[in-house]
PyMOL commands that place a pseudoatom at each C-alpha (Angstrom):
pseudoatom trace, name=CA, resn=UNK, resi=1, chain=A, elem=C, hetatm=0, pos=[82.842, -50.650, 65.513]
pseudoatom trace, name=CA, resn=UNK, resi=2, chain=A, elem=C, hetatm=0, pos=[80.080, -50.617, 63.183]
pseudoatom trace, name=CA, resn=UNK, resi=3, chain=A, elem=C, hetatm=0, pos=[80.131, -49.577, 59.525]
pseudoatom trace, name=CA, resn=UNK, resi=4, chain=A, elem=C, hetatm=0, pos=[78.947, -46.211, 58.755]
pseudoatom trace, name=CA, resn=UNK, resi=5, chain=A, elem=C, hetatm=0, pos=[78.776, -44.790, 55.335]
pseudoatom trace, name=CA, resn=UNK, resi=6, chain=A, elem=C, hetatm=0, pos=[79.038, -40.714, 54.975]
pseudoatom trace, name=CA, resn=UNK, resi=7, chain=A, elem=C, hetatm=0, pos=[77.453, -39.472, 51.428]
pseudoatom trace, name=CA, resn=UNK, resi=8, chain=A, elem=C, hetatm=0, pos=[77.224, -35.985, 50.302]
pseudoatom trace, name=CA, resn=UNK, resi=9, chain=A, elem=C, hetatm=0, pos=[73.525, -35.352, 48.925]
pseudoatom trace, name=CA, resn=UNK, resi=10, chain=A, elem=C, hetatm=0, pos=[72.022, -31.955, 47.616]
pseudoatom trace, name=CA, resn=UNK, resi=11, chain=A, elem=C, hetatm=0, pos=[75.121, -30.481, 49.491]
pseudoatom trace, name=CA, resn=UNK, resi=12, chain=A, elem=C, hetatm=0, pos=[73.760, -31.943, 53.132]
pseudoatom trace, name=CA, resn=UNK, resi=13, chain=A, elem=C, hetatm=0, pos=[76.274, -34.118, 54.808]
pseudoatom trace, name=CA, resn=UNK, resi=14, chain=A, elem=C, hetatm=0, pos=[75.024, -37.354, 56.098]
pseudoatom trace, name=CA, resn=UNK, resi=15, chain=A, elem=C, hetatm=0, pos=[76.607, -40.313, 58.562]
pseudoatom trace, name=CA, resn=UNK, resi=16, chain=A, elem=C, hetatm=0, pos=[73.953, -43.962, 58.051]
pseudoatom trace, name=CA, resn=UNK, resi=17, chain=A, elem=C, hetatm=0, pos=[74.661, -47.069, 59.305]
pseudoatom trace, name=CA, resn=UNK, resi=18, chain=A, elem=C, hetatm=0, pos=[76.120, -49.756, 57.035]
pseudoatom trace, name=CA, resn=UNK, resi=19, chain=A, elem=C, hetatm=0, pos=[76.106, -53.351, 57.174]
pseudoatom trace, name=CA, resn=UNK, resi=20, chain=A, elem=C, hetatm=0, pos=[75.971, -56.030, 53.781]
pseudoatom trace, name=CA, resn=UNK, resi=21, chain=A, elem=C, hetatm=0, pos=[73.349, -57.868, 55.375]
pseudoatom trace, name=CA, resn=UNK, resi=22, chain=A, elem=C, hetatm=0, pos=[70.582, -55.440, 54.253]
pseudoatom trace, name=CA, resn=UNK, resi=23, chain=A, elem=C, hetatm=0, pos=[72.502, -53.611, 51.125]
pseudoatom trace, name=CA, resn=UNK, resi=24, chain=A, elem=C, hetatm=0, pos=[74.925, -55.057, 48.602]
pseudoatom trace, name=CA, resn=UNK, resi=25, chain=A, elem=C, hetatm=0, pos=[77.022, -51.986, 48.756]
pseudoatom trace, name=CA, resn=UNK, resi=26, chain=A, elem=C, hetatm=0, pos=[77.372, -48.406, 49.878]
pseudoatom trace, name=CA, resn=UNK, resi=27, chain=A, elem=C, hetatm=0, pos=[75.165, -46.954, 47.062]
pseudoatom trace, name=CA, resn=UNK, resi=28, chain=A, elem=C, hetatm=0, pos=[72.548, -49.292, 47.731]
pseudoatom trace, name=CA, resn=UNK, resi=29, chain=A, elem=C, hetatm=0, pos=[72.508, -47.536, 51.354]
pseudoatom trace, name=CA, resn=UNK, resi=30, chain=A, elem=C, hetatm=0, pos=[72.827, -44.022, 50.572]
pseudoatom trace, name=CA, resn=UNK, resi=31, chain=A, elem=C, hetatm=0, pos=[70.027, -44.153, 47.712]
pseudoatom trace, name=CA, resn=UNK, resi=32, chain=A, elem=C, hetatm=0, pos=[67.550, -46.375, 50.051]
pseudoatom trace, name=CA, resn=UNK, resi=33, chain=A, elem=C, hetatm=0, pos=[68.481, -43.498, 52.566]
pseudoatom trace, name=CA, resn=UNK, resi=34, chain=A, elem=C, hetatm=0, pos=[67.132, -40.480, 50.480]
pseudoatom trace, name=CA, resn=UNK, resi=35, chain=A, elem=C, hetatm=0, pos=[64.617, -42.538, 49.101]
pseudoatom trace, name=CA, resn=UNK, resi=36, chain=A, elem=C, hetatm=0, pos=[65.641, -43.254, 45.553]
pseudoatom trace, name=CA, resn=UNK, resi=37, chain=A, elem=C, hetatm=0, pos=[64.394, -45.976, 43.907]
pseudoatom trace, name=CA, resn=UNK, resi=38, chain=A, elem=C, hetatm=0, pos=[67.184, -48.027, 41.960]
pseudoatom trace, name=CA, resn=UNK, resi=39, chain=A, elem=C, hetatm=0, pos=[65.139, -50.584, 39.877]
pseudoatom trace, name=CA, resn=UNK, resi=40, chain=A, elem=C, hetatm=0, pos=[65.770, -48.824, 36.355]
pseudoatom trace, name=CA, resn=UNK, resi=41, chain=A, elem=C, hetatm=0, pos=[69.168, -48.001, 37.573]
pseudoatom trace, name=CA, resn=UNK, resi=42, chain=A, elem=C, hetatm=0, pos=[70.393, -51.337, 38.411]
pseudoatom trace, name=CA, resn=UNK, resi=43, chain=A, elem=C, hetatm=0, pos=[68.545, -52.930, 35.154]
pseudoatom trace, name=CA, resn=UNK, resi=44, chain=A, elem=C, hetatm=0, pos=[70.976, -50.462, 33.179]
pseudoatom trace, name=CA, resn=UNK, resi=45, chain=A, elem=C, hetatm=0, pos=[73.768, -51.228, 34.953]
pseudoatom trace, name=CA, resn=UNK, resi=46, chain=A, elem=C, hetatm=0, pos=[73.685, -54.918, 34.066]
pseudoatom trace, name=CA, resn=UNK, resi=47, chain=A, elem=C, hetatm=0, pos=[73.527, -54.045, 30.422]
pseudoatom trace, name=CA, resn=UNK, resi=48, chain=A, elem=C, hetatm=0, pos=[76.843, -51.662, 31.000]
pseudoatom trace, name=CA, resn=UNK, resi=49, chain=A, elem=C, hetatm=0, pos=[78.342, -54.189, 32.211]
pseudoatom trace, name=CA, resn=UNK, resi=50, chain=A, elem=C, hetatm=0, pos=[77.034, -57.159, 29.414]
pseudoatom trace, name=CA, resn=UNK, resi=51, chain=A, elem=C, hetatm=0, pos=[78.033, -55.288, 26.446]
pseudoatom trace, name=CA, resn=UNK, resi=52, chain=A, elem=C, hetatm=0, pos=[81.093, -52.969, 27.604]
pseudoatom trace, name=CA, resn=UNK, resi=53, chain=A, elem=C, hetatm=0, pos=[84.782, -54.174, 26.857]
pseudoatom trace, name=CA, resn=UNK, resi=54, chain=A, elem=C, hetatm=0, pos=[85.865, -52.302, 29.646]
pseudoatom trace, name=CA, resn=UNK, resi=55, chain=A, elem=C, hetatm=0, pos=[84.137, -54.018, 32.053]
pseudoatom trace, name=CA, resn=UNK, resi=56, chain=A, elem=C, hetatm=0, pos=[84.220, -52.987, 35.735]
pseudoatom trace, name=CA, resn=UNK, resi=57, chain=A, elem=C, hetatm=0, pos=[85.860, -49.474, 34.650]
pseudoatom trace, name=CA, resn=UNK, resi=58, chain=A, elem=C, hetatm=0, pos=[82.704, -49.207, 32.864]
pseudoatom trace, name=CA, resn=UNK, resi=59, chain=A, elem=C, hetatm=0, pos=[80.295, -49.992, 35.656]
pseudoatom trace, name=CA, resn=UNK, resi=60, chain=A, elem=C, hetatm=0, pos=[82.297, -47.974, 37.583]
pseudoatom trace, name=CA, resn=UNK, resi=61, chain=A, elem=C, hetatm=0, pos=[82.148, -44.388, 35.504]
pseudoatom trace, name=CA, resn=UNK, resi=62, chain=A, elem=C, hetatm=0, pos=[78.723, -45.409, 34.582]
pseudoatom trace, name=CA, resn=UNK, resi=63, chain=A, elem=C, hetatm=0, pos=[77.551, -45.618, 38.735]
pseudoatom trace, name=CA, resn=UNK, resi=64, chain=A, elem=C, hetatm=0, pos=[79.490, -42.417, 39.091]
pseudoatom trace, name=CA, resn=UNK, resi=65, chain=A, elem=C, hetatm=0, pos=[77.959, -40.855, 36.355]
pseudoatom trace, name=CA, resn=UNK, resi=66, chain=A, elem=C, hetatm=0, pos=[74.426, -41.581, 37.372]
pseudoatom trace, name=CA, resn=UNK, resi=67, chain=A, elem=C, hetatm=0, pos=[74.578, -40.930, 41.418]
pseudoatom trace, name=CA, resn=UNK, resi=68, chain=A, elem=C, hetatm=0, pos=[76.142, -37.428, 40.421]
pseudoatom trace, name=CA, resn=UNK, resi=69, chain=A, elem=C, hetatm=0, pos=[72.798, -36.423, 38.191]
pseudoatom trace, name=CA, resn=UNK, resi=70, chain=A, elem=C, hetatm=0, pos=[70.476, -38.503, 41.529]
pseudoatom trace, name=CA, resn=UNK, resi=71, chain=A, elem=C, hetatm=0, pos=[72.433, -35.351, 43.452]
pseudoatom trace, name=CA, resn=UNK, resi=72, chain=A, elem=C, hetatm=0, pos=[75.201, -37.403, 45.273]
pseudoatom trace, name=CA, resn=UNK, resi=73, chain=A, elem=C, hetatm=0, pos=[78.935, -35.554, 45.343]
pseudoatom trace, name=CA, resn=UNK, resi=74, chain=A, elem=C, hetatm=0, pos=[80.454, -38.177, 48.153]
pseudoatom trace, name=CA, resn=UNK, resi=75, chain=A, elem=C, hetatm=0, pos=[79.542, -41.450, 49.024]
pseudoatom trace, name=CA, resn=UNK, resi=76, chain=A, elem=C, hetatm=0, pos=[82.288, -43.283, 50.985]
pseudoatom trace, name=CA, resn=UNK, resi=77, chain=A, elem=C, hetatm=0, pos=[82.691, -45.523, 54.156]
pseudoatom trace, name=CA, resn=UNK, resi=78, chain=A, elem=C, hetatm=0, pos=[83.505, -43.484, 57.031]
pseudoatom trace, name=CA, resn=UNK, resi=79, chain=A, elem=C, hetatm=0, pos=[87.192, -43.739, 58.527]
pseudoatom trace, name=CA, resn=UNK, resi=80, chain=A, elem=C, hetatm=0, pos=[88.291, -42.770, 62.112]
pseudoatom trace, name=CA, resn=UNK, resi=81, chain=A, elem=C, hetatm=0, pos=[89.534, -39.485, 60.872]
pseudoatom trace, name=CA, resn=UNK, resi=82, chain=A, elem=C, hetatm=0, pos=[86.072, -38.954, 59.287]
pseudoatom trace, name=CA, resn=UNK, resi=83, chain=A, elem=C, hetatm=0, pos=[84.287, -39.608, 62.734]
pseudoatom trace, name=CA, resn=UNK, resi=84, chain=A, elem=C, hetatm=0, pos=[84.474, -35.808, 63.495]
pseudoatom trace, name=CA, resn=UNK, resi=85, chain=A, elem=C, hetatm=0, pos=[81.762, -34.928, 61.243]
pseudoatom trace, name=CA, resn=UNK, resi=86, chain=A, elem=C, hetatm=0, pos=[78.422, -34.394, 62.021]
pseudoatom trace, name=CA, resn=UNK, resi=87, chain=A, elem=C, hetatm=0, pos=[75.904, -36.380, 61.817]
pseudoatom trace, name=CA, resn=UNK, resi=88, chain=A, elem=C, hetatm=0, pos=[72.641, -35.055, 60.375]
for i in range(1, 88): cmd.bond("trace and resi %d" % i, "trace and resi %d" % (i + 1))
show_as sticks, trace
zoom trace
């Protein structure tokens, strides 16, 4: 079975395909999916995780953070049990 991804955007439900040839990770999908652009996003991230003594917890809360206030409330991979959801 392929990889899907199922996000939560502007309160719409959505099912995309996944695969880490074309994105690094789920976020990369679901932004490139609504059409965000991640340049400035990614740049900052970096820096998080350069100067923060937390490290990954810090990228982490900071990703989190920042796809909340793009409008994201879910992004996760789809399981089996998910499968019964819609697709939009």
């Amino acid at each position: 079975m392929a990889r899907q991804v199922i996000y939560t955007f502007k309160g719409k439900t959505k099912v995309i395909p996944f695969s880490y040839d074309v994105h690094h990770d789920l976020y990369e999908a679901a932004a490139e999916a609504e059409g965000i652009d991640l340049t400035g996003f990614l740049a900052m991230e970096q820096q998080v995780a350069m100067t923060s003594k937390k490290g990954a917890k810090a990228e982490k809360e900071f990703r989190k953070t920042e796809f909340a206030r793009f409008g994201f409330t879910s992004i996760k991979f789809v399981r089996e049990e998910d499968e019964d959801t819609p697709a939009s």
